[in-house]
C-alpha positions as CSV (number, residue, x, y, z in Angstrom):
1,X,36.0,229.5,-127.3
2,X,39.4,231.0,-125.8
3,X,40.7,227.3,-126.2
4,X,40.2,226.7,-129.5
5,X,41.3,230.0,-130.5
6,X,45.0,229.1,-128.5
7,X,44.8,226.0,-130.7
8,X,44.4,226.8,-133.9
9,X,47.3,229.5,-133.2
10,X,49.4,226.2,-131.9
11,X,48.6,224.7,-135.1
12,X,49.5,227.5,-137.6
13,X,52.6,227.7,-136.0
14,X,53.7,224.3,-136.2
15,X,53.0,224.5,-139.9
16,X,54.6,227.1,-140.9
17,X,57.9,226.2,-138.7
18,X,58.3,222.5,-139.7
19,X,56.8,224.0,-143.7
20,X,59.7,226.6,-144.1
21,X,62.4,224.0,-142.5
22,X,61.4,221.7,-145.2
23,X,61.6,224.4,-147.6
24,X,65.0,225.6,-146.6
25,X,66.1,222.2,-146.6
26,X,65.1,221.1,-149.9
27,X,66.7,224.2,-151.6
28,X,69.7,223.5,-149.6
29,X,69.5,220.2,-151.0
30,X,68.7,221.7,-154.5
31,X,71.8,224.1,-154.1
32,X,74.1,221.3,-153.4
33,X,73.2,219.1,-155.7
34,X,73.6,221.8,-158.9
35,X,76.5,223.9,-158.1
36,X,78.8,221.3,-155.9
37,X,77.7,217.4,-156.7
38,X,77.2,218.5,-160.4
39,X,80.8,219.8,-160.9
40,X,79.1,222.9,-161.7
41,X,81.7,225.1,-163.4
42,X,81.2,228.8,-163.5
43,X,84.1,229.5,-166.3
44,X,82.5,227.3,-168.6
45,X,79.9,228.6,-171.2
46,X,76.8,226.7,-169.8
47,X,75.6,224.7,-173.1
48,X,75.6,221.1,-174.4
49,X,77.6,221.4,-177.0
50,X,80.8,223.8,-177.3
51,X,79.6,224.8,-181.1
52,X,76.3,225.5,-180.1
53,X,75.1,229.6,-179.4
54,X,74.0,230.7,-176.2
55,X,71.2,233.1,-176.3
56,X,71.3,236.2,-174.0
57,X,68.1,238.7,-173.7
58,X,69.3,242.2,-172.3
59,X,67.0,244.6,-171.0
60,X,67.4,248.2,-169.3
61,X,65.0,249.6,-166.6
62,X,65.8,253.5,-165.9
63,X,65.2,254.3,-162.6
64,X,66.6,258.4,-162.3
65,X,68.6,260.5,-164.8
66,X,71.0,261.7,-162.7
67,X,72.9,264.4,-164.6
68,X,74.1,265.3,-168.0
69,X,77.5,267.0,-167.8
70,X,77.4,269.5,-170.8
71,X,81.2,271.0,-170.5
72,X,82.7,267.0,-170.2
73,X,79.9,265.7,-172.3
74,X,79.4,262.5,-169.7
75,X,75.6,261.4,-168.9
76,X,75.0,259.7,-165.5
77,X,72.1,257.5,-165.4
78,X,71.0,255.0,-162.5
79,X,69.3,251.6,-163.9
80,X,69.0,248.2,-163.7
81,X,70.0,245.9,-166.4
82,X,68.1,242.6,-166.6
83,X,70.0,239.9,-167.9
84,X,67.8,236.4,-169.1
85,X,70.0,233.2,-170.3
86,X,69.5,229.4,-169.9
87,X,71.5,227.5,-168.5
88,X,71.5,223.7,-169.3
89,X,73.2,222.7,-166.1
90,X,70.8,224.0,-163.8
91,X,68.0,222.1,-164.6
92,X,65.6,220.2,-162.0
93,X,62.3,219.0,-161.2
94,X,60.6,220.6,-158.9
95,X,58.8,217.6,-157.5
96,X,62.1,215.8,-156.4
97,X,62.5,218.8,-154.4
98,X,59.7,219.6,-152.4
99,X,58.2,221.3,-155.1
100,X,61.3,224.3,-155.0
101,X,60.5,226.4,-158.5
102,X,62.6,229.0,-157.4
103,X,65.9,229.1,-156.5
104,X,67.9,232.5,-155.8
105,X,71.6,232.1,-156.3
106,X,74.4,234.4,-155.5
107,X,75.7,235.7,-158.9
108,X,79.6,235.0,-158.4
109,X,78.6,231.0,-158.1
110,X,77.2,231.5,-161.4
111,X,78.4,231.6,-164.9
112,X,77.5,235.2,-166.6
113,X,78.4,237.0,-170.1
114,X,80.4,239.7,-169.4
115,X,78.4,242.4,-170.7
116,X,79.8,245.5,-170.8
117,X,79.0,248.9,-171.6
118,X,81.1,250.3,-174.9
119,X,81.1,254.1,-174.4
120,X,81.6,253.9,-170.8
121,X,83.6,256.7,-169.4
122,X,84.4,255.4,-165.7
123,X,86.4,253.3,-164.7
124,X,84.1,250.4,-164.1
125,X,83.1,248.8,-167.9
126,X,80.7,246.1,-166.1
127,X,78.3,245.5,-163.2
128,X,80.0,246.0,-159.5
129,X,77.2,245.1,-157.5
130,X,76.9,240.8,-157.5
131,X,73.4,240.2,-156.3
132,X,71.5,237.2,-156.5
133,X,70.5,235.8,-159.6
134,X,66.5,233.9,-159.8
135,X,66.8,230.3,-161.5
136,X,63.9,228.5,-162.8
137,X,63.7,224.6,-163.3
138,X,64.0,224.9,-167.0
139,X,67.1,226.2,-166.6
140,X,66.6,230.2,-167.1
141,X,68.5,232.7,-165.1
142,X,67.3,235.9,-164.5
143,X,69.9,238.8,-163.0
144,X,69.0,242.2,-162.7
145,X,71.4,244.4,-160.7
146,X,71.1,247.7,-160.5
147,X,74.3,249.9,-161.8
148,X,75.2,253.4,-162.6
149,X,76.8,254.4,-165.5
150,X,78.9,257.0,-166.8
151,X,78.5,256.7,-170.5
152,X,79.9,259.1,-173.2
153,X,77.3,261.9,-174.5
154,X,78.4,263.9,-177.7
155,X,76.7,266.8,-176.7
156,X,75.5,269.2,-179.1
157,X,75.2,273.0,-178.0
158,X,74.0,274.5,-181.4
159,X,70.6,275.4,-180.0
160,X,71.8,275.7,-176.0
161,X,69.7,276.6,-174.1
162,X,66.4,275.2,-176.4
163,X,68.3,272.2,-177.5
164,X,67.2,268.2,-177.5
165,X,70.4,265.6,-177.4
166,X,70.6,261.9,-177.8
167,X,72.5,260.1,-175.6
168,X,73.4,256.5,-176.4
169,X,74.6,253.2,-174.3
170,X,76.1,250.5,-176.5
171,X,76.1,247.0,-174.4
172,X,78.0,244.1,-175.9
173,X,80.5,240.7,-174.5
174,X,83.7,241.6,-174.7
175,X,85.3,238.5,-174.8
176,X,82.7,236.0,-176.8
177,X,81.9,236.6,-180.2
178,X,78.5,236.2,-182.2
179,X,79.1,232.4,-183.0
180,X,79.4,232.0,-179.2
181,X,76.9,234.3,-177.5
182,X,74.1,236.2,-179.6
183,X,72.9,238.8,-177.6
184,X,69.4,240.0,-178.1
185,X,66.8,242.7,-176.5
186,X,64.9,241.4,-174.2
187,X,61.8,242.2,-176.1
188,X,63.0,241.0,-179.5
189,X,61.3,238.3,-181.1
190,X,63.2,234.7,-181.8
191,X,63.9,234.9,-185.3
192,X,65.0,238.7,-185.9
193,X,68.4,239.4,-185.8
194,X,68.2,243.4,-186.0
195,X,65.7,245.1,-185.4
196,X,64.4,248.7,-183.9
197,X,62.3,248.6,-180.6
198,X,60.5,251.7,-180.4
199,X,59.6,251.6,-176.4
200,X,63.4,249.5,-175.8
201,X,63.8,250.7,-171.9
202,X,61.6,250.0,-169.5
203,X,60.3,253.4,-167.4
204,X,58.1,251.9,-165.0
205,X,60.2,253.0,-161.8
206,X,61.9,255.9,-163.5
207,X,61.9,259.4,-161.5
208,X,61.0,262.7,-163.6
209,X,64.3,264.6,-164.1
210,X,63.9,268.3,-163.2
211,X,66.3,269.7,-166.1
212,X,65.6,267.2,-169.1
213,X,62.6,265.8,-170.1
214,X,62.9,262.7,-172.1
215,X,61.4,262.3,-175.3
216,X,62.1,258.6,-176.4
217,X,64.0,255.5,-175.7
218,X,64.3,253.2,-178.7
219,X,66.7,250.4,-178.8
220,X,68.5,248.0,-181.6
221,X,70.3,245.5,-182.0
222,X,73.5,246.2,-184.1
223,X,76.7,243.9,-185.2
224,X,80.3,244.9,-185.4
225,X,83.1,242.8,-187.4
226,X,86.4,244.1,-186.3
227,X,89.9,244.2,-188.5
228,X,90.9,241.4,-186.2
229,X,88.5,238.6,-186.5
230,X,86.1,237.4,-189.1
231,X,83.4,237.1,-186.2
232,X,80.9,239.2,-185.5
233,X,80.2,240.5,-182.8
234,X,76.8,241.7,-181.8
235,X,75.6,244.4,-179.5
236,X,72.4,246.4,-178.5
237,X,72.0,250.3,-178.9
238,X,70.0,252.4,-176.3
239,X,69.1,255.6,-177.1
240,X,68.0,258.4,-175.0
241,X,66.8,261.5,-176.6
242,X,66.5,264.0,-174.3
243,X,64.8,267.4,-174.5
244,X,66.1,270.4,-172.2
245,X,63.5,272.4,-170.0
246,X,63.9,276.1,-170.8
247,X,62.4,277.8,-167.8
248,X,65.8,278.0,-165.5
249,X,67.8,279.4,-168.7
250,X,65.0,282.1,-170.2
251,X,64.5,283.4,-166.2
252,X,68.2,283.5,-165.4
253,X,70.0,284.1,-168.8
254,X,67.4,285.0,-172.0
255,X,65.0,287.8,-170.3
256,X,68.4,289.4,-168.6
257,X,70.3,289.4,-172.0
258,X,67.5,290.6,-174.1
259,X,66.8,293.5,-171.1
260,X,70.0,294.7,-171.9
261,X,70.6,294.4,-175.2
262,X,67.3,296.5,-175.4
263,X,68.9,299.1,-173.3
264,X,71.3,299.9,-176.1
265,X,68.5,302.0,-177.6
266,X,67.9,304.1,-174.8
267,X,71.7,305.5,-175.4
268,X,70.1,307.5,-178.4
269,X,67.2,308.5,-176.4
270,X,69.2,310.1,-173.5
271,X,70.6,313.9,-174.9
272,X,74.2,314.0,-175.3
273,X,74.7,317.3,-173.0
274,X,73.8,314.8,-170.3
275,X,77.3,313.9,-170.4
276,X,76.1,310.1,-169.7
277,X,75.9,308.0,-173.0
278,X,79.2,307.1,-173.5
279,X,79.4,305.8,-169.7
280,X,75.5,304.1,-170.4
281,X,77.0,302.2,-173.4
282,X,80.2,301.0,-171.5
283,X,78.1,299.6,-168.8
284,X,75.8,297.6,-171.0
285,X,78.7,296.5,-172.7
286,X,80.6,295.0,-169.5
287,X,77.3,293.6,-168.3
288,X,77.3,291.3,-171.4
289,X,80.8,290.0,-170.8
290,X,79.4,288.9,-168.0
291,X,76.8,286.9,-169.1
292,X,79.5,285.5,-171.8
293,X,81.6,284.3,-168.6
294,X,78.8,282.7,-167.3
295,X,78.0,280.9,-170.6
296,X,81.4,280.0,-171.0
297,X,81.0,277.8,-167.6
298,X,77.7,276.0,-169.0
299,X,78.5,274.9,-172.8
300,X,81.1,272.2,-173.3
301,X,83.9,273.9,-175.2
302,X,83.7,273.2,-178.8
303,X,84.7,275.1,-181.9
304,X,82.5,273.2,-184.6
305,X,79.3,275.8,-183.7
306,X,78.6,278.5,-181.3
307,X,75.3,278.4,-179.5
308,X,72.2,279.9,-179.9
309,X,73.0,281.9,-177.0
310,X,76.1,282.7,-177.8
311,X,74.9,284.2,-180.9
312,X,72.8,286.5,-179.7
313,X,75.4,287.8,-177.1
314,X,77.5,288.1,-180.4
315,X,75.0,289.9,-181.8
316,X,74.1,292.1,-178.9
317,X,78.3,293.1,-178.6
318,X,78.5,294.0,-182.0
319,X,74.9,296.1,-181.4
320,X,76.8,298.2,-178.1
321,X,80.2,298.5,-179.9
322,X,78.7,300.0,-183.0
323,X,76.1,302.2,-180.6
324,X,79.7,303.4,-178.7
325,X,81.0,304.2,-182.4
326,X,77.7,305.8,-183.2
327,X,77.8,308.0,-180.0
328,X,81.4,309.4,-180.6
329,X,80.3,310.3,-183.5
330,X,76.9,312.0,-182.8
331,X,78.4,313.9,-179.9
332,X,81.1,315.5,-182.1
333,X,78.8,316.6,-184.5
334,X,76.5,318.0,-181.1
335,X,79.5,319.9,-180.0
336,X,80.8,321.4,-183.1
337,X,81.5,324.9,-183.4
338,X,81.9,327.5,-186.6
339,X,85.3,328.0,-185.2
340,X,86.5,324.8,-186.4
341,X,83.5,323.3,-188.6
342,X,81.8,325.1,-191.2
343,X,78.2,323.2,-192.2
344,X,78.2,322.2,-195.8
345,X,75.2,322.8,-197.7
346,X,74.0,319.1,-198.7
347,X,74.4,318.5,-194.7
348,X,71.9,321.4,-193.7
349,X,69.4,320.6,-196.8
350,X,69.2,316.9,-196.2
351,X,69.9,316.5,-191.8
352,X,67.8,320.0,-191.5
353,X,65.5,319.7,-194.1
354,X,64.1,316.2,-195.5
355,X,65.4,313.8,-192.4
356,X,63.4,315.8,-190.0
357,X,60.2,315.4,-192.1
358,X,61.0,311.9,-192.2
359,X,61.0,310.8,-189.0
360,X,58.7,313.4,-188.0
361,X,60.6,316.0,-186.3
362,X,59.4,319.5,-185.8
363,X,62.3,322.3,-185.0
364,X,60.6,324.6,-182.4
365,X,60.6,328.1,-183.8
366,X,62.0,330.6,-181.6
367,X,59.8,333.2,-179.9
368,X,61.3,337.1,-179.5
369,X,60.6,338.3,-176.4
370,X,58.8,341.4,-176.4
371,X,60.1,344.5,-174.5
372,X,58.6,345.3,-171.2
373,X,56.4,348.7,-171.3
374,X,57.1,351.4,-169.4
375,X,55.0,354.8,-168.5
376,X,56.6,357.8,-169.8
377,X,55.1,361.1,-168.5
378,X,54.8,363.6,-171.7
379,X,53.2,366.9,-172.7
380,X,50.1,365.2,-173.6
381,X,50.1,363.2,-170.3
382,X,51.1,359.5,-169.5
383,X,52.5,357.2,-172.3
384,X,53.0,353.5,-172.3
385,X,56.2,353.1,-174.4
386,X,58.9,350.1,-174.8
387,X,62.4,350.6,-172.8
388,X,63.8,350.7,-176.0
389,X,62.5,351.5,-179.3
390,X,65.3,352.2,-182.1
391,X,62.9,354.3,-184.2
392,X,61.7,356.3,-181.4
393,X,65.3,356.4,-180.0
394,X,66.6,358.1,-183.0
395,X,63.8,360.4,-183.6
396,X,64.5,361.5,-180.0
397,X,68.2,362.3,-180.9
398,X,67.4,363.7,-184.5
399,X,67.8,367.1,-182.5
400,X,69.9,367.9,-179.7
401,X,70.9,372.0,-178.8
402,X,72.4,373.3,-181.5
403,X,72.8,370.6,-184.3
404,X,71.6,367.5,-185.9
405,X,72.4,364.0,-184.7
406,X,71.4,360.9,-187.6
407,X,69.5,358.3,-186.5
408,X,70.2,354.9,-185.0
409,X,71.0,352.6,-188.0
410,X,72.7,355.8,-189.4
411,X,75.1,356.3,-186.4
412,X,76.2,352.5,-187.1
413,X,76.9,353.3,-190.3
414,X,79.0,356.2,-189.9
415,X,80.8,354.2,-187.1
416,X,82.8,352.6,-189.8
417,X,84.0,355.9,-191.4
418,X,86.3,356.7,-189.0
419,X,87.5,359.7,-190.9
420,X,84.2,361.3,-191.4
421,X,83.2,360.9,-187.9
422,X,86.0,362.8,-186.5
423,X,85.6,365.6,-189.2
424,X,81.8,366.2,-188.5
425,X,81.7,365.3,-184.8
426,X,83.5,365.9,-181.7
427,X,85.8,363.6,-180.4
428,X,83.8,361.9,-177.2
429,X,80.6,361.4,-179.6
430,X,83.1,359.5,-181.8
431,X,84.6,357.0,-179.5
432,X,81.3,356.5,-177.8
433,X,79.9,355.8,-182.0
434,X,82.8,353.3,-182.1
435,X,82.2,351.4,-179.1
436,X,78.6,350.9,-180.2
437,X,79.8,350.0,-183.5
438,X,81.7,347.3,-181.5
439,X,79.5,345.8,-179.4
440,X,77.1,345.8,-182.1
441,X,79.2,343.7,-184.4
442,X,80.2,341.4,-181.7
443,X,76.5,341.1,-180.5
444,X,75.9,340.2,-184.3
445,X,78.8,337.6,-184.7
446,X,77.4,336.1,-181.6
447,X,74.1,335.4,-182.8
448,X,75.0,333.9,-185.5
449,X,77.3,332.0,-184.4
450,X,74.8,330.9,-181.6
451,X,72.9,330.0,-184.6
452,X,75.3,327.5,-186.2
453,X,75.9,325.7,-182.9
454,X,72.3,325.3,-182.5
455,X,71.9,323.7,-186.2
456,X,74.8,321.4,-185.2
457,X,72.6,320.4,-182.4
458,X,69.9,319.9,-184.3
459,X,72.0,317.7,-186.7
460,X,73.0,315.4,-183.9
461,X,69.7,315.1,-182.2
462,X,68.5,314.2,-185.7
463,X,71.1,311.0,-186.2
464,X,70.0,310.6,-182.9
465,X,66.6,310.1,-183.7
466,X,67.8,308.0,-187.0
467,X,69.9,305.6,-185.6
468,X,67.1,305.1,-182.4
469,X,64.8,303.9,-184.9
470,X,67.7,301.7,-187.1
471,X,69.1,299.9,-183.6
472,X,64.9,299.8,-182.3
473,X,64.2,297.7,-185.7
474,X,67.9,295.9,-185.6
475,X,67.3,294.5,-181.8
476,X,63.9,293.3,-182.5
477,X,64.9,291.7,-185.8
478,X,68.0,290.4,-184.4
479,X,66.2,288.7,-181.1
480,X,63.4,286.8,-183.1
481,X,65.8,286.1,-185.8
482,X,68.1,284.7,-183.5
483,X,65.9,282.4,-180.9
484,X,63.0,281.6,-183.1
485,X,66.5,279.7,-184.8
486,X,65.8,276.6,-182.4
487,X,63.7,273.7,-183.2
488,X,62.4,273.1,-179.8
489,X,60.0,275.9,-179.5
490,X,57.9,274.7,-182.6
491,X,58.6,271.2,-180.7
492,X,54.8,270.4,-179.3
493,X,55.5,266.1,-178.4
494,X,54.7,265.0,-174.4
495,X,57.5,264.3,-172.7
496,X,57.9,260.4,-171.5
497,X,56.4,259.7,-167.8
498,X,56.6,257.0,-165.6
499,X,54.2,254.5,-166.0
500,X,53.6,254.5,-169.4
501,X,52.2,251.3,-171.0
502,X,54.5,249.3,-173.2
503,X,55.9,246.1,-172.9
504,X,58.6,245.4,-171.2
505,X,60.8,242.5,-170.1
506,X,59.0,241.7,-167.1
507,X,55.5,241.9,-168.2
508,X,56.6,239.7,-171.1
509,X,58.4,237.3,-168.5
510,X,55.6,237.6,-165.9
511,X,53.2,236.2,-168.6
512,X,54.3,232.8,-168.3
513,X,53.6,229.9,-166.0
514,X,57.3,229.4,-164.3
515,X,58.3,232.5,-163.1
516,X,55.9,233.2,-160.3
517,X,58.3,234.9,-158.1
518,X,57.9,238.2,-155.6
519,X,59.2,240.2,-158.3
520,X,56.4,239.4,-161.0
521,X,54.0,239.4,-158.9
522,X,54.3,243.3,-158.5
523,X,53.8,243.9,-162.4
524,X,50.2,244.1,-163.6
525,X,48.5,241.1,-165.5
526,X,46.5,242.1,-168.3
């Protein structure tokens, strides 16, 4: 049993030394015989005749989406761009050769149409990386090196942050016009000559991109006739739309800006003898210049629009500088005084009287306090009387030894006839009547003034409360007027995934019965 084990390994050995030696050596032998014995000649367009058109399929794989550069409008992709062509010098049959129906040739031996990307904006126009090119014995080539591309992406920022772009890659020859080489999608039928591929770029291998997600990837075919020549020249358009994900910019830049612009109202709420709103409102307006910095480093410079975004932190500076205005002003009508203002009488009725009903303000009425009781021993026993009475006062001073004193509001009176106080009494009741006649007035003067201030007050805490309400209804107005603006949020299409059935250039290729390679093999069959 061990024995024939040992030889059977012996055996399988043998076979599959001497088996790949013959291999190798007939595509050695295959090698030779195209490229050297042939006269192959790379610089040649590979057809019989020099007026006949060589047909080129082109086909892009994305692999990864590696950035979208908004401020120098450049996207960065990584693919792989499949290139199918026959060539009529490359031809064999496989049974002279050992039965050799592959054969992987390095790509500078070969001839290949210098396709090129249009809107590149690298240095490098074409592919950089040679690797090996698959030939078939019909005479097909199949190259698919991967690249990565820089390519020109008008970006517009009219909706930033909930915007969707479309980035294009235009791939043409540069040096062989359509009469020469007629460059096709990979997927396009034989007899279109332009037409719109819905699925045009293959996703099978493509990475999800944590910033964009992509939406759709058409392709066409176009044609180009230049001033220069009377030949066309075709080409194939691949576009990208692309739609931004909104949950780095709403966490980090919506929710803070809306916070603060909401925080303009409370600048009416807080009471100007706080000494505080002017500083509050200069603080909300510094912390949106800094959010206007940091949008300035995000969007791509461009005067044609300003961004959603930067709309609303328009909107929101206006808001804060007309709250600063407002402030000014409702703190110098809170600290206005009769000495230099005097109310008019449309201001009282309408800031005193009908705007307080209206937005439902109630003046608290002001209480007297009532005089604290004493107990006054009298003939008739304990009283409990006020400290001061002005009735009782003066009936206590209607009679005092030998004449007759007025009464309180009487003594006021004859305070301000100097001359007939000095003729009825003597001199130290009359300077003592004067001094009460002064205090009194001054006590008097004071109240009212005390009075006009406080209606002042009042007045400001009214346009207080006014302009609360006016800047409560302007933010929310203003903030869904403003970002409801962008398309995207009424935007309810899946994004694009990897994997998702459609038919690309090597399922189509993989269908048929030459091209059995390691490559194919990997696709599903249906």
């Amino acid at each position: 049993m061990m024995f024939a084990l040992e030889e059977m390994i012996f055996c399988l050995t043998v076979c599959l030394l001497f088996g790949g030696t013959e291999g190798t050596s007939e595509a050695k032998r295959l090698y030779d015989n195209l490229l050297r014995r042939n006269g192959y000649n790379k610089l040649i367009r590979p057809v019989g005749n020099n007026s006949d058109k060589l047909t080129v399929r082109l086909g892009l794989r994305l692999t990864q989406l590696i950035d979208i550069h908004e401020k120098d409008q450049i996207m960065t992709t990584n693919v792989w761009l499949r290139h199918e062509w026959k060539d009529s010098s490359l031809k064999w049959n496989p049974d002279e050769y050992g039965g050799v129906r592959v054969l992987y040739v390095p790509a500078e031996d070969l001839w290949k149409p210098d396709i090129v990307l249009y809107n590149n904006a690298d240095g490098n126009y074409e592919v950089t990386l040679m690797t090996k090119a698959t030939v078939y014995p019909s005479g097909k080539v199949e190259w698919e090196p991967p690249v990565i591309y820089k390519s020109a992406c008008p970006i517009n920022v009219e909706f930033f942050p909930f915007d969707e772009q479309t980035c294009t890659m235009q791939f043409g020859s540069w040096t062989y016009d359509g009469f020469q080489v007629d460059l096709k999608h990979i997927d396009q039928p034989e007899m279109d000559d332009e037409i719109r591929i819905t699925k045009g770029i293959d996703l099978k291998d493509y990475s999800r991109s944590v910033e964009w997600d992509l939406m759709a990837v058409p392709a066409n075919t176009f044609t180009k006739f230049y001033p220069c020549c009377p030949e066309p020249y075709p080409g194939i358009k691949f576009n990208i739309t692309l739609r931004r994900k909104t949950l780095f910019y709403t966490v980090n830049l919506i929710i803070p800006c809306v916070a603060i612009s909401f925080l303009t109202v409370l600048t009416f709420y807080l009471p100007s003898d706080s000494g505080e709103k002017i500083t509050l409102c200069i603080s909300i307006l510094l912390s949106l210049t800094v959010f206007f910095l940091l949008l300035a480093d995000l969007i791509p410079p461009t005067s044609l629009v300003v961004p959603l975004i930067g709309k609303y932190l328009l909107f929101t500076m206006i808001l804060v500088s007309l709250s600063i205005i407002v402030t000014v002003v409702v703190l110098n009508v809170h600290f206005r005084s009769p000495s230099t203002h005097k109310m008019s009488p449309w201001v009282r009725k309408v800031f005193l009287q009908i705007l307080p009903r209206l937005l439902m303000m109630r003046r608290p009425v002001t209480v007297e306090e009532k005089s604290p009781k004493v107990m006054v021993r009298t003939c008739n026993g304990i009283e409990i009387r006020d400290t001061y009475n002005p009735k009782r006062h003066s009936r206590d001073l209607a009679f005092n030894g030998n004449y007759m004193m007025p009464g309180h509001d009487e003594l006021l009176n004859l305070a301000g006839d100097q001359s007939g106080l000095r003729r009825r009494y003597p001199m130290e009741i009359t300077k003592a009547l004067e001094g009460v006649k002064f205090v009194s007035d001054h006590l008097k003067n004071e109240d009212v003034d005390t009075n006009v201030r406080e209606d002042w007050k009042y007045v400001a805490m009214v346009l207080d409360r006014l302009f609360l309400w006016i800047f409560t209804v302007a933010c929310f107005v203003g903030t869904l007027g403003i970002i409801l603006q962008a398309p995207t949020l009424y935007d309810d299409r899946q994004p694009l995934m990897a994997g998702d059935p459609m038919l690309s250039g090597d399922e189509h290729q993989c269908s048929t019965l030459d091209n059995m390679d390691a490559r194919c093999k990997s696709f599903p069959r249906n």
